[in-house]
C-alpha positions in Angstrom: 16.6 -3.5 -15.6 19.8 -2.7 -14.1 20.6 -2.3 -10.9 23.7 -1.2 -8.2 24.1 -4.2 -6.3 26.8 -3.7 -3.9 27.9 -1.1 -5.4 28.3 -3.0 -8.4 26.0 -2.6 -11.9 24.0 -5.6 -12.5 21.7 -6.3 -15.4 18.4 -8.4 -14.8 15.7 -9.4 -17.6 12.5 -8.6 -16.3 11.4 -4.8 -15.8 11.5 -5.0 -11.8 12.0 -8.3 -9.3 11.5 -9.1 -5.6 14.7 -9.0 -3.3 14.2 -13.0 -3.0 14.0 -13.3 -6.2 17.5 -11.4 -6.9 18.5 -13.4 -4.1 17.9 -16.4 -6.0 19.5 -15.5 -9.3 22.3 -14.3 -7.1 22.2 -17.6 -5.2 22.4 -14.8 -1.9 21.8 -18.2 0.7 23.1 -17.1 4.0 21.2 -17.2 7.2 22.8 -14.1 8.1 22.2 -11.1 5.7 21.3 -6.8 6.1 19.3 -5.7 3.1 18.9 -2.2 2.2 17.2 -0.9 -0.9 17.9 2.4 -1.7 19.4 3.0 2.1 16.1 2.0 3.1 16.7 -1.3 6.1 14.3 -3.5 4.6 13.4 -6.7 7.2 13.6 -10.3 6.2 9.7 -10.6 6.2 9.3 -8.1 3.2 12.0 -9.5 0.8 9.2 -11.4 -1.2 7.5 -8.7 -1.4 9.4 -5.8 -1.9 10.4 -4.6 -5.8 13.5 -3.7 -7.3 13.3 -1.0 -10.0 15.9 0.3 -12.7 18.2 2.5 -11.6 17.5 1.1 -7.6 20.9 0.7 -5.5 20.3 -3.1 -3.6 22.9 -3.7 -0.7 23.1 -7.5 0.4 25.3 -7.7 3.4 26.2 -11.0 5.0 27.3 -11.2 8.3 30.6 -13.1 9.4 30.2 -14.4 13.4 34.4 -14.5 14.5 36.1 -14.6 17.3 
């Protein structure tokens, strides 16, 4: 499948993943982290279960704390 990840064209194996499992590949480990599928806010609890399908657009955003 391929994907726009951050804006960015990504190519995967398998036909559709889980955001944690992209996450994984990606090695996406911050505590901190927006994730939108398709402009859709998707929360934390449904990363393991929510699909990623060809042609989706996944933004991973990871949040920087400053001061």
């Amino acid at each position: 499948m391929t994907i726009t990840l951050n804006n960015r064209k990504e190519t995967f194996p398998p036909a559709e993943m889980s955001i944690a499992q992209i996450m994984n590949v990606k090695q996406f480990h911050f505590k901190m982290l927006i994730v939108k599928l398709n402009g859709k806010l998707i929360p934390r609890e449904s990363w393991t279960l929510t699909l990623v399908r060809d042609a989706d657009r996944l933004d991973i955003i990871h949040l920087v704390s400053g001061g």
